[in-house]
C-alpha positions in Angstrom: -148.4 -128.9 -191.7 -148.3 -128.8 -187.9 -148.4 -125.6 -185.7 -145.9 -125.8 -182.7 -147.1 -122.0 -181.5 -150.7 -122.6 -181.9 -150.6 -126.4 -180.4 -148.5 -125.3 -177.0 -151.2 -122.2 -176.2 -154.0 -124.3 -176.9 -152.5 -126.8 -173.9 -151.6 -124.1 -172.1 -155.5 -122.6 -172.0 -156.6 -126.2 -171.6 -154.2 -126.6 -168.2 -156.2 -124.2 -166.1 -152.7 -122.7 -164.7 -152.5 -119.9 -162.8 -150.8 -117.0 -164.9 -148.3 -115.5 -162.0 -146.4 -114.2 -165.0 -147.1 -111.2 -167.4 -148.7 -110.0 -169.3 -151.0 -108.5 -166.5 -154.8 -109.5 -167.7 -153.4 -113.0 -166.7 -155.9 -114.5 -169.5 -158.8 -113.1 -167.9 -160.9 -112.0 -171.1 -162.0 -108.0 -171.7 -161.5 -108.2 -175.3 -161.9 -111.8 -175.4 -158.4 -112.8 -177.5 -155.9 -112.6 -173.4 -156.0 -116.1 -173.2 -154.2 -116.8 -176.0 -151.9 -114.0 -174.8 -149.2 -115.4 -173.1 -145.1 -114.4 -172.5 -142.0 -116.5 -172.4 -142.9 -118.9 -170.3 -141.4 -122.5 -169.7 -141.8 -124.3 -173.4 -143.2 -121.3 -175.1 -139.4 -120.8 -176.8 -137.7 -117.2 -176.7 -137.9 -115.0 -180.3 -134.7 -114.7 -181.4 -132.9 -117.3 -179.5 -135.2 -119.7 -180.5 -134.6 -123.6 -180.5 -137.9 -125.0 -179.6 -141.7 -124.3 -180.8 -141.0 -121.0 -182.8 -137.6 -122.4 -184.8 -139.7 -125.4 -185.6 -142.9 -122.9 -186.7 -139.6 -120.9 -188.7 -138.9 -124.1 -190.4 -142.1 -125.0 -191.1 -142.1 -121.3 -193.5 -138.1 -121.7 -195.0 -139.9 -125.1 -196.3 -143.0 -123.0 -197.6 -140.7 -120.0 -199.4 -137.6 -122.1 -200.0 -135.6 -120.0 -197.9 -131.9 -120.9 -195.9 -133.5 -118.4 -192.8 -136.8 -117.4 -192.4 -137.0 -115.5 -188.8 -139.9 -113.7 -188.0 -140.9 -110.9 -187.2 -143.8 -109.3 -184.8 -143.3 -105.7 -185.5 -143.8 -105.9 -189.4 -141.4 -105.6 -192.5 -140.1 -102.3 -190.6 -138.1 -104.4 -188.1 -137.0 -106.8 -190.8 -135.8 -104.1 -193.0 -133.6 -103.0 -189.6 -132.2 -105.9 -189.5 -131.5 -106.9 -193.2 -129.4 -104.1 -193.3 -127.5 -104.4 -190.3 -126.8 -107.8 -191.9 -125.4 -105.7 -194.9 -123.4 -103.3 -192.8 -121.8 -106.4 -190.9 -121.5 -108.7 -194.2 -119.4 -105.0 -195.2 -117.2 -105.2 -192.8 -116.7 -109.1 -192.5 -115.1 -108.0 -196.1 -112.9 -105.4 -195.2 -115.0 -102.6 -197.0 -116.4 -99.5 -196.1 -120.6 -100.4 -195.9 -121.9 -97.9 -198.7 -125.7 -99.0 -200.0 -126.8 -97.9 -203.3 -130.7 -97.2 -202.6 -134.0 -96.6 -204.9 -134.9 -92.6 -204.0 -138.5 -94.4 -203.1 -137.5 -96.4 -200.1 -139.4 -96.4 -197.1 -138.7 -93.6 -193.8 -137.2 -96.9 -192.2 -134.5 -96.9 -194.4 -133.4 -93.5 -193.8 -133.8 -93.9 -190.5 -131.7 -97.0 -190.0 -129.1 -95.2 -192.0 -129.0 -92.8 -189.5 -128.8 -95.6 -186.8 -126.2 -97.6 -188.4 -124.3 -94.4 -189.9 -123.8 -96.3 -193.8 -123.1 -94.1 -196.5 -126.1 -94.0 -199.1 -126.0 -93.8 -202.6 -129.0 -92.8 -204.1 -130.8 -94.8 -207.2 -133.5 -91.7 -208.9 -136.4 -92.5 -211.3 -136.3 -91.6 -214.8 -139.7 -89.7 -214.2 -139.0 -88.2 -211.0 -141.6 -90.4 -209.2 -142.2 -90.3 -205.9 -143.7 -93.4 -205.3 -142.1 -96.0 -207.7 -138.4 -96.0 -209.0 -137.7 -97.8 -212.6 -135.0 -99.3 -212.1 -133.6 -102.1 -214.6 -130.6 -104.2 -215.1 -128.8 -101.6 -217.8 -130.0 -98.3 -215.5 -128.5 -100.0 -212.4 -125.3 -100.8 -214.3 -125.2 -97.5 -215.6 -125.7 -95.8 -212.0 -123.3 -97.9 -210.6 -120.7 -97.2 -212.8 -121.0 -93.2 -212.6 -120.2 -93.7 -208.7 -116.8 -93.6 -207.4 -117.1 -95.2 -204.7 -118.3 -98.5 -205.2 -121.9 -99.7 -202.9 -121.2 -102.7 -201.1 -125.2 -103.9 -201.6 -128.6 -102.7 -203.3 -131.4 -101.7 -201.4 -135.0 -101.6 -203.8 -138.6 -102.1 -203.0 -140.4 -104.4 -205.4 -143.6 -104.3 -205.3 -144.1 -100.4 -204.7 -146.9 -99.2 -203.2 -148.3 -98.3 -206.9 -147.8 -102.5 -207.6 -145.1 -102.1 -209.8 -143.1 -104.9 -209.6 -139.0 -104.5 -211.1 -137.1 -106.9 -212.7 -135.3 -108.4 -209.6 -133.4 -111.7 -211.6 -132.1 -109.1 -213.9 -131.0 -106.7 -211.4 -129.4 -109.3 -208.9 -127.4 -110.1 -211.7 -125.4 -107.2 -211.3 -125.2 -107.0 -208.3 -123.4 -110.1 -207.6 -121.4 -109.8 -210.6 -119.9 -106.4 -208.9 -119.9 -108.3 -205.6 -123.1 -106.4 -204.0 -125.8 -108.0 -202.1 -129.0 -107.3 -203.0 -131.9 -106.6 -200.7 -135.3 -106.4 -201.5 -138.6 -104.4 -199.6 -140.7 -107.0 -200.2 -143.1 -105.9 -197.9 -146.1 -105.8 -200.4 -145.2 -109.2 -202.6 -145.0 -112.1 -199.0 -147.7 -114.1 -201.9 -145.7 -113.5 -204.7 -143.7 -117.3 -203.8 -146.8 -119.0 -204.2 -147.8 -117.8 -207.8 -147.7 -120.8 -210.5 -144.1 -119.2 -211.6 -142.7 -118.1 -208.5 -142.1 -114.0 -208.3 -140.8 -114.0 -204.6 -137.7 -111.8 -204.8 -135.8 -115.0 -202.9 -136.5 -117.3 -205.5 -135.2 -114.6 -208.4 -132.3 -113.9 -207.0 -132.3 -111.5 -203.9 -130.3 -112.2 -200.9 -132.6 -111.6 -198.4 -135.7 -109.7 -198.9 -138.1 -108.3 -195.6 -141.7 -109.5 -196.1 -144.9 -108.1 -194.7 -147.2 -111.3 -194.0 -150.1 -109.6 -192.5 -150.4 -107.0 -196.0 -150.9 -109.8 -198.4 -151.3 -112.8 -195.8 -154.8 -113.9 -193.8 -151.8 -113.0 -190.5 -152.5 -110.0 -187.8 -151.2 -106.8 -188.5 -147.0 -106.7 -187.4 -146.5 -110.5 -188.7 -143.8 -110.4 -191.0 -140.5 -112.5 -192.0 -137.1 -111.8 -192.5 -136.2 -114.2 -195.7 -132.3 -115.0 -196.0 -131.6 -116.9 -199.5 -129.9 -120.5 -199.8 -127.4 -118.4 -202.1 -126.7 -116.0 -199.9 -123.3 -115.5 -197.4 -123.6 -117.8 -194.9 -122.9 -115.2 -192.5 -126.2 -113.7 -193.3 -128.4 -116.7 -191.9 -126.2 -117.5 -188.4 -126.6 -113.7 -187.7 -130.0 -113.3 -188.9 -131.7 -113.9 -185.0 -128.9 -111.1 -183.7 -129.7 -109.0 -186.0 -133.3 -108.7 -185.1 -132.5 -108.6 -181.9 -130.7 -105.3 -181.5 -134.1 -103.6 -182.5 -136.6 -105.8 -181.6 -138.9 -106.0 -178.6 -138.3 -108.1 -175.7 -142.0 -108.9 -175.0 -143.2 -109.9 -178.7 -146.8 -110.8 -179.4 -147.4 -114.3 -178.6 -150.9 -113.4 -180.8 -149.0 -112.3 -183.7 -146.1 -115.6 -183.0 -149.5 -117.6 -183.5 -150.5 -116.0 -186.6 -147.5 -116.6 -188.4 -148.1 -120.1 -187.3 -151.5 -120.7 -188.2 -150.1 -119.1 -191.4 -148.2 -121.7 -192.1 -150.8 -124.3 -192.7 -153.2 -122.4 -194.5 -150.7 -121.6 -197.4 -149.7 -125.3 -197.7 -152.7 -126.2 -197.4 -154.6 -125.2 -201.7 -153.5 -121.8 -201.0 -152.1 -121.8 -204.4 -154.5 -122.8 -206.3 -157.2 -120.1 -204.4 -154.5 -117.5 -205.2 -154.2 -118.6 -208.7 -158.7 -118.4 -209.3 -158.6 -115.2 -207.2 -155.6 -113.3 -209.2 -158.5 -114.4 -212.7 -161.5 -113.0 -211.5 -159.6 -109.5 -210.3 -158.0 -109.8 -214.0 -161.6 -109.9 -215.2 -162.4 -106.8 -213.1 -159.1 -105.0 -214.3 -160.5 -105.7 -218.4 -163.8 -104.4 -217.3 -162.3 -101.0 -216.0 -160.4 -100.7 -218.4 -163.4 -100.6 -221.3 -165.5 -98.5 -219.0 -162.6 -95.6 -219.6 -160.1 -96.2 -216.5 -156.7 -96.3 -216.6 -155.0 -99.2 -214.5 -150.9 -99.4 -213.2 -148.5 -101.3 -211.7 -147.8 -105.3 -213.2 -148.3 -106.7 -209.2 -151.6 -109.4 -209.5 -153.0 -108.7 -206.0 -152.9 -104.6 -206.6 -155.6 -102.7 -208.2 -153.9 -99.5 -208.5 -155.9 -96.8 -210.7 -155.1 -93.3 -212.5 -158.1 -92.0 -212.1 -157.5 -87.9 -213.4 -157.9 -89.4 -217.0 -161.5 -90.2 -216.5 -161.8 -87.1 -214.8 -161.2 -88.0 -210.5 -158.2 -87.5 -208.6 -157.0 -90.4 -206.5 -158.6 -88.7 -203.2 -162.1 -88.1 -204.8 -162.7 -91.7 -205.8 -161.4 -93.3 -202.5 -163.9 -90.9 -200.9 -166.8 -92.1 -203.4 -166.3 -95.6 -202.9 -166.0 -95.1 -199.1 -169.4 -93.7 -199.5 -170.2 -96.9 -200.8 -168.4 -99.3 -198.1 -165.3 -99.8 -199.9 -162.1 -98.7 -197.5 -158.8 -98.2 -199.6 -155.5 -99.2 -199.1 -154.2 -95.8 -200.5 -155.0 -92.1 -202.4 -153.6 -89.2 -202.9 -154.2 -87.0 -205.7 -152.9 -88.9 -208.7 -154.0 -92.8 -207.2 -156.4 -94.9 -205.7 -154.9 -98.1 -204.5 -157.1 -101.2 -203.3 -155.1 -104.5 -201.9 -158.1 -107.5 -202.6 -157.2 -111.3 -201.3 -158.2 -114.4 -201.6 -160.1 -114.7 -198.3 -162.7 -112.3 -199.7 -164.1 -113.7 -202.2 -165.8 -112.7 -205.1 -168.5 -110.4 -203.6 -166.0 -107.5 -202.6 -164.8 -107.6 -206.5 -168.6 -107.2 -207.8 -168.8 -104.4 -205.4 -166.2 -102.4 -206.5 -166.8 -103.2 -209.9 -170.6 -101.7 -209.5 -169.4 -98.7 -207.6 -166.7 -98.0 -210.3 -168.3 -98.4 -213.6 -171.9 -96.6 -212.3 -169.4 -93.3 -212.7 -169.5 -91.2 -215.4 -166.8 -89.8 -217.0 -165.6 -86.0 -216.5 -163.0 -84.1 -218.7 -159.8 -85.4 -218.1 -157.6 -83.4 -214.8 -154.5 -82.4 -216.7 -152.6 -81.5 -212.9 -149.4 -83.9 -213.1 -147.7 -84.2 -209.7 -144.3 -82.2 -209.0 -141.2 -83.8 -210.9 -138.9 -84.6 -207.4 -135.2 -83.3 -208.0 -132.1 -84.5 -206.7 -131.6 -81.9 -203.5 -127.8 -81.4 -202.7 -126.6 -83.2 -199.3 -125.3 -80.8 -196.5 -124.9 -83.5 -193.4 -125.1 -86.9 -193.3 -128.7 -88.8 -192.2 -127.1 -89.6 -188.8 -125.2 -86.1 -188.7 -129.0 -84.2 -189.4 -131.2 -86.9 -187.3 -129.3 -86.1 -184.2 -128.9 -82.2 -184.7 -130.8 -79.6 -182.6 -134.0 -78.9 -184.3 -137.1 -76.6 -185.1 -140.7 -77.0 -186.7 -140.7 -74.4 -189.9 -143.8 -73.2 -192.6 -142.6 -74.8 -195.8 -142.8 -71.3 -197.2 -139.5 -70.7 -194.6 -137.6 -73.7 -194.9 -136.0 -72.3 -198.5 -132.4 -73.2 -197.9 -132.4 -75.4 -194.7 -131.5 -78.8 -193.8 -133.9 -81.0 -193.2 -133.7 -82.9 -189.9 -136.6 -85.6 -190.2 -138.8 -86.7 -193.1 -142.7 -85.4 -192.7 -144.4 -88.2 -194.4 -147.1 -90.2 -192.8 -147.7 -93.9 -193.7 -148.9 -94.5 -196.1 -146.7 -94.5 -198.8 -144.2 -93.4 -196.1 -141.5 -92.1 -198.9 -139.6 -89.2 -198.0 -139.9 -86.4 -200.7 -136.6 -85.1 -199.5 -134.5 -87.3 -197.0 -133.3 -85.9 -193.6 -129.6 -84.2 -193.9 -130.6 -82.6 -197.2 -131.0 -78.8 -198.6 -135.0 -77.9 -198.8 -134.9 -76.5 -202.4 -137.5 -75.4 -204.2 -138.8 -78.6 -206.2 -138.5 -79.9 -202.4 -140.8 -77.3 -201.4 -143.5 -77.7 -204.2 -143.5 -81.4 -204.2 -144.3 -81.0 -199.8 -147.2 -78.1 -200.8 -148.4 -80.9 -203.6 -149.0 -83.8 -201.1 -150.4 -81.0 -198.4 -147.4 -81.4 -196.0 -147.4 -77.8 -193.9 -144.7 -78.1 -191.6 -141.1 -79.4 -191.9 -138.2 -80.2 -189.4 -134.8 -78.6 -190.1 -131.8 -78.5 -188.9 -130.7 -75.5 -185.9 
């Protein structure tokens, strides 16, 4: 597969010009990646008016996921995410209706804070179990949900995989969506490999109408590569304004090093990607079975996420991630109930047999029997835009009993708001914040 991006900076470096154009190193090496750090110039296309060397590099990857639109993105899933659901507010309106999305509870701080943005009504999805992290949503539960509202939500917004690797039943749930006339959107910001497993599991391909994929999480691609993936099924409104879409949050200077990575992408995953996927996804099987007899308990269905429960042999989620740092082994993820570890292909075996060593040379303890904080359902006093915009203060969680919360304290990762800006801070609020060692809140003047 050919590499349009990649092939015009390579001539560029090869012509010798003279850079009297940003960026300002002018190629001149201090890190020793500038020279393939270049701007607009002449041939080099525009992102998001493209018609030249990055539409052709976006083709290349719709023929790769099967996609009607893939446009990419070099600011991650987050800017993707913005845009896919300005595509939903303006699909909304194209139809006459009021744009109201019906939303998992464990959807990322970018949601909430496009919704404040954008000013759509949410409608929010809750766990069963009062997770935090991962929602359970199904086909019947969604029907059920939707069917309690009065108002009736234009789309769905879910993430699938979670950050724990559990992965919901998209084909299933998109089949009520459409049958109720709701687009479906997908955070598919963990699962960008999922399209290229033997049976495809790429929310596109099972019936999402555009999904926001993180390349660089899963994919050998720099960190901010990422895709916004419009379906073939989808309104054809949603492709010819996918480009504008971005746009209207999106850089003007975008990384001509991250452009290339997507690029360079391209060709590795046609090129036995599949089949390296496929022998990787067996031998971190392999590890899973071994864990599992040495005592450890394992989540999450998502093949590239080893995601363990680690209080039942004794550990909480922080201890272990601190053990097998020790030991050179950097997580993705821990907090007190997880450790979460994202392996690829491009490792190899040898990072596997490491963990594997590390992990089973520990001996059990008596089982922690601390569960995390059930979250509630706080009652809404403002709207997101309404509370986002509002004079504010920094309160002790002891003191913000009663208050509206302004903005979400919730680093990344998982970056799920245990209470979302605009709502009441109520005691479950308030124990679920001490739980994950959040001190300070913004509320509302």
């Amino acid at each position: 597969m050919k590499t349009p991006i990649c092939d015009f900076v390579e001539r560029y470096i090869k012509s010798g010009a003279a850079r009297l154009h940003m960026p300002g190193h002018k190629g001149i090496n201090m890190l020793g990646i500038e020279e393939r750090d270049i701007t607009e110039i002449d041939g080099a296309d525009v992102l998001y008016s493209s018609n030249g060397i990055i539409r052709e590099s976006e083709k290349n990857a719709e023929a790769l996921f099967g996609t009607a639109r893939t446009v990419y993105s070099a600011e991650g899933s987050s800017l993707s995410i913005r845009a896919m659901l300005c595509l939903a507010v303006m699909h909304a309106r194209e139809m006459g209706k009021r744009p109201i999305i019906a939303a998992g509870r464990n959807a990322h701080k970018v949601f909430v804070s496009t919704a404040a943005l954008l000013d759509f009504e949410v409608e929010w999805i809750y766990s069963t179990d009062g997770s935090l992290i991962s929602c359970d949503i199904t086909a019947d539960s969604l029907a059920a949900a939707l069917d309690e509202m009065t108002v009736k939500p234009t789309a769905l917004y879910i993430t699938s995989p979670d950050y724990l690797g559990n992965i919901v039943s998209i084909k299933g749930i998109a089949e009520v969506c459409h049958k109720r006339g709701m687009l479906l959107l997908v955070d598919n910001a963990h699962g960008a490999y999922l399209g290229f497993l033997p049976e495809s599991m790429h929310p596109i391909m099972l019936g999402a109408d555009m999904s926001a994929d993180s390349a660089h999480k899963t994919l050998p691609v720099l960190t901010g590569g990422g895709y916004l993936q419009i379906s073939k099924t989808a309104p054809a409104m949603l492709a010819e304004r996918a480009e504008y879409a971005m746009s209207l949050f999106a850089s003007t200077s975008p990384s001509y090093l991250i452009l290339q990575s997507l690029d360079a992408a391209n060709r590795y995953l046609s090129d036995g990607y599949r089949e390296r996927l496929v022998g990787f996804i067996k031998k971190l099987d392999t590890l899973r079975a071994a864990l599992i007899r040495h005592g450890f308990t394992l989540i999450g269905n998502e093949p590239l996420k080893l995601t363990l429960a680690p209080k039942f042999f004794g550990y909480t989620g922080c201890e272990l991630a601190d053990i097998l740092a020790e030991n050179g082994i950097v997580c993705e993820f821990s907090d007190p109930d997880y450790t979460v570890m994202m392996p690829t292909p491009e490792q190899g075996e040898r990072v596997l047999a490491d963990a594997l060593r590390v992990l089973t040379s520990l001996k059990p303890r008596a089982a922690i029997v601390t569960l995390p904080p059930k979250l509630g359902r706080p009652s809404r006093a403002m709207t997101p835009r309404e509370a986002t915009f509002s004079p504010c203060e920094s309160v002790k969680i002891e003191d913000a009993h009663g208050r509206i919360l302004a903005s979400a304290q919730i680093s990344c990762p998982p970056a799920i708001p245990i209470a979302v800006c605009g709502e009441v801070i109520d005691g479950d609020v308030i124990a679920a914040l001490g739980y994950y060692a959040v001190g300070e809140v913004t509320v509302t003047k």
